[in-house]
C-alpha positions in Angstrom: 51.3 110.2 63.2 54.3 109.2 65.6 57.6 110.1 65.5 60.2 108.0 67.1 62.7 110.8 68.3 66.2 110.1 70.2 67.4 114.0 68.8 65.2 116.4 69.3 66.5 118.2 66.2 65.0 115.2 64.5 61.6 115.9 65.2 59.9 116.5 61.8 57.9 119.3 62.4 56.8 119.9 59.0 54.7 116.7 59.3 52.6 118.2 62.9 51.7 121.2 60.2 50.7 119.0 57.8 48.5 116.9 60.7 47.1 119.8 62.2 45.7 120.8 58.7 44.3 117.6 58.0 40.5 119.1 58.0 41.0 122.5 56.9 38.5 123.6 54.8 39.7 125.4 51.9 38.1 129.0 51.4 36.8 130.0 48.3 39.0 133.2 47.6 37.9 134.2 44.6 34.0 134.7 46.2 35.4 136.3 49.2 37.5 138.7 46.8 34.5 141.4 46.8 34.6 142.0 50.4 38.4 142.1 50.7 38.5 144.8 48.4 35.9 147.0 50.1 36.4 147.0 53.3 40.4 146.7 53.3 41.4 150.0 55.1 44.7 150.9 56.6 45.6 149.7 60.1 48.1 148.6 62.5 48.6 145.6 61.2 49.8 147.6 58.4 51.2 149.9 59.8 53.4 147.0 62.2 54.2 145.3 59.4 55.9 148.2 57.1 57.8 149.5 60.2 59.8 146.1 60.1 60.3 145.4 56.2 63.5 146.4 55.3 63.0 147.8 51.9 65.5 149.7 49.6 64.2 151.9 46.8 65.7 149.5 44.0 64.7 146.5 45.5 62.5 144.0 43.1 59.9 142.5 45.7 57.8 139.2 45.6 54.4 139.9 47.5 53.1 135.8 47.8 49.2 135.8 48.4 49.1 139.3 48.0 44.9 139.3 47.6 43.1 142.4 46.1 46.8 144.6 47.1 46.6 145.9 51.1 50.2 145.1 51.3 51.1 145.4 47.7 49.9 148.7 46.6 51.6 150.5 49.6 54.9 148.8 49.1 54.8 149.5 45.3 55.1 152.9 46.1 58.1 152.1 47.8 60.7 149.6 46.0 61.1 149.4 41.9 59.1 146.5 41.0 56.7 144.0 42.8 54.9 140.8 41.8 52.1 139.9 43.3 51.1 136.2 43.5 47.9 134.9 44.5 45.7 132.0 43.6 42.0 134.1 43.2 41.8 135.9 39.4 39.6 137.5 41.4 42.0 139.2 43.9 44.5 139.9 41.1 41.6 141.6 39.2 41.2 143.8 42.0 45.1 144.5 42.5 45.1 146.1 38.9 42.2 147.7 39.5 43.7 149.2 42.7 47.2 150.2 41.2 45.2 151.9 37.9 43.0 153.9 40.5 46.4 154.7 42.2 48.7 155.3 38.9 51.0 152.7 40.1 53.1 150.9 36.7 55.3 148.7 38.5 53.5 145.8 39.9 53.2 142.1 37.9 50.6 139.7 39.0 51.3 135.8 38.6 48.0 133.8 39.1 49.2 130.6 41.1 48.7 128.3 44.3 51.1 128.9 46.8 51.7 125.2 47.1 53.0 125.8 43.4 56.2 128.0 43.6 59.1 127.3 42.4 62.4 129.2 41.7 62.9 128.0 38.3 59.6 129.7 37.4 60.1 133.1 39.3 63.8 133.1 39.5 65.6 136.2 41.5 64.1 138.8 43.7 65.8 140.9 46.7 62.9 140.3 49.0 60.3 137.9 50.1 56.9 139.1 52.1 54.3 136.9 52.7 51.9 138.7 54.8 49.1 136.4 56.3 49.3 134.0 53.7 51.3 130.7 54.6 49.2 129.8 57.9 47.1 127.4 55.8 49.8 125.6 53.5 50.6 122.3 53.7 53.8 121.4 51.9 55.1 123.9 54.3 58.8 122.9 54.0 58.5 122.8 50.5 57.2 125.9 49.7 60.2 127.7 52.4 62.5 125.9 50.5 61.3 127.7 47.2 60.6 131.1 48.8 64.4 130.9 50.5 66.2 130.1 47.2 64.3 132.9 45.8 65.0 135.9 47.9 68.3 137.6 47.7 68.4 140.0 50.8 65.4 139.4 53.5 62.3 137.2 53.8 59.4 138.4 55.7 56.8 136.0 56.8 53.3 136.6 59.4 51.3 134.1 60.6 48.9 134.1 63.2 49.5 134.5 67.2 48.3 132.4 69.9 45.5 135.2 70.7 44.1 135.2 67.0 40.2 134.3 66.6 39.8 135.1 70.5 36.3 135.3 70.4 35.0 133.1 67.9 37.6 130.1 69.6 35.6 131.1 72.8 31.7 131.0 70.8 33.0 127.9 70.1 34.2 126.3 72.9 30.4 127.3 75.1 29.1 125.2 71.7 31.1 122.4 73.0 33.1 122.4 69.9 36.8 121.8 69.4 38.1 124.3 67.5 40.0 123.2 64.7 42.6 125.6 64.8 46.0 126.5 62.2 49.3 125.4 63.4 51.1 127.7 66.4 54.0 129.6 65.1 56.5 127.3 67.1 55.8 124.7 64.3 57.0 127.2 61.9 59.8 128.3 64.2 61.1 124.9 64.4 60.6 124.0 61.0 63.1 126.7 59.5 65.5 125.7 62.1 65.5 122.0 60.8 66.1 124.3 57.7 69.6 125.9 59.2 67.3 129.1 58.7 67.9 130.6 62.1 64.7 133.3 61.8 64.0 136.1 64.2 60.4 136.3 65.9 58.8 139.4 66.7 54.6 139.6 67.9 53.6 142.7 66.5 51.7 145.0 69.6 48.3 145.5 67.7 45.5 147.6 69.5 42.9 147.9 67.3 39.6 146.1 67.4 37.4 145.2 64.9 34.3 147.4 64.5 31.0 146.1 63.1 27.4 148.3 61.6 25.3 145.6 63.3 24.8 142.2 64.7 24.3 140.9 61.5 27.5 142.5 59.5 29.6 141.0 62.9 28.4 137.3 62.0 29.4 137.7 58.1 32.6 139.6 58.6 34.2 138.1 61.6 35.9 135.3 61.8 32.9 132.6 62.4 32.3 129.6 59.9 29.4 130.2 59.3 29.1 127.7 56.8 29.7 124.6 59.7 27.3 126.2 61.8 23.0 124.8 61.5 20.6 127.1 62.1 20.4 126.7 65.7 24.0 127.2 66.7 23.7 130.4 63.8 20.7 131.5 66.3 23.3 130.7 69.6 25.8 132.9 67.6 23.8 136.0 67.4 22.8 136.0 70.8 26.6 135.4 71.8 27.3 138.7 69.8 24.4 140.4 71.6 25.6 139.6 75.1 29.4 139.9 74.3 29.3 142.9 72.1 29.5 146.7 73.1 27.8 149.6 71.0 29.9 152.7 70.8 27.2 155.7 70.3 29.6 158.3 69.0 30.7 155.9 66.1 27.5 154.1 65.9 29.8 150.8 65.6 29.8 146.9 67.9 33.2 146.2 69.0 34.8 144.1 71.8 37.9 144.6 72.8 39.4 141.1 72.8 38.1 141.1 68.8 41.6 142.1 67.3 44.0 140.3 65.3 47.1 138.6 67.1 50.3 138.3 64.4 53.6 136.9 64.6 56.5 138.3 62.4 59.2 135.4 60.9 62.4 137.0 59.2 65.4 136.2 58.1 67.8 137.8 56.3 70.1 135.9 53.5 
């Protein structure tokens, strides 16, 4: 699409997201649930992310995408009530399962689409996370709108960094492959200033690397699509993990070093 721009403040950058998402293939959330739940472990993304929330003990949170509860359990223990919404029964069955095994009473799980919030339905809350969860939506503006008229205090947003998918954007670029990547954050920046929501950016300084049993458990649990791949670019990719990966002998684990995540934090506060 083309946009005939005199003001740059005209630029409607809500309709690049929507362009660059075009071909997304949507994930089926509900299969992937399993392997969410047992393998989600505490880390710096975690650990980045609740050192900026600003979170008071009476404060009623909405957790949007919160999957099988990484971010949601943790911040339960911290604030009076949370909702988690996600669209995978699947991940919500694991949430409850999660707060039972943890004795936590105060979290309420709404089983919806992202694209599908509105205030009328939720109404009021003091704060707004959505932690990794809005890089793939595509009535972008929309869904901000909702998620701004529903938090009272703060809104806390990540989405990936330029450096995210760093080696599988590489595997795929020795394919000859185009990677069909998310939106960069600048979109989203730009988008909320359209808004007159004048967010702070902050790239959280993450050092851990992913860690993998074998070969094998790196090509199902990175980041690969292994579901576009044939059989013979499946065969380049295990010999691209042979040569790029490093086997650690005290922890028995593959890693590289360039195989971490890269995230962006977007707040605001009301």
């Amino acid at each position: 699409m083309k946009q005939c721009i005199e003001n740059p403040n005209d630029v409607r950058w809500e309709e690049f997201w929507a362009e660059r998402l075009e071909n997304k293939v949507n994930k089926d959330w509900d299969k992937a649930a399993p392997g969410f739940y047992k393998r989600t472990k505490k880390d710096d993304y975690q650990e980045a992310l609740f050192d900026k929330l600003i979170l008071d003990e009476n404060d009623t949170v909405l957790d949007v995408g919160c999957g099988e509860g990484s971010v949601t359990i943790p911040i339960a223990k911290r604030v009076k009530k949370v909702i988690g919404l996600d669209s995978s029964a699947k991940m919500l069955e694991y949430l409850e399962k999660r707060a039972i095994d943890n004795n936590i009473g105060n979290i309420e799980t709404i089983l919806k689409p992202i694209e599908e919030i509105k205030y009328e339905n939720l109404g009021d809350v003091d704060v707004v996370i959505c932690s990794r969860s809005l890089n793939g939506i595509i009535p972008i503006k929309k869904v901000l709108t909702e998620l701004n008229k529903i938090a009272n205090k703060f809104v806390f947003i990540t989405i990936f960094g330029p450096e995210n998918k760093k080696i599988e954007k590489d595997f795929d670029k020795e394919l000859g492959i185009k990677t069909e990547d998310f939106p960069d954050y600048n979109y989203f920046f730009n988008i909320l200033f359209n808004m007159g929501i004048y967010a702070n950016i902050e790239r959280f300084d993450l050092n851990n690397y992913r860690e993998y049993d074998s070969i094998e458990d790196a090509m199902d649990n990175g980041k690969f699509r292994l579901d576009l791949y044939n059989n013979e670019e499946k065969e380049l990719l295990e010999k691209y993990l042979k040569r790029i990966l490093s086997f650690d002998e005290e922890t028995k684990k593959y890693y590289n070093v360039k195989d971490k995540a890269d995230w962006i934090m977007v707040w605001w506060k009301k």
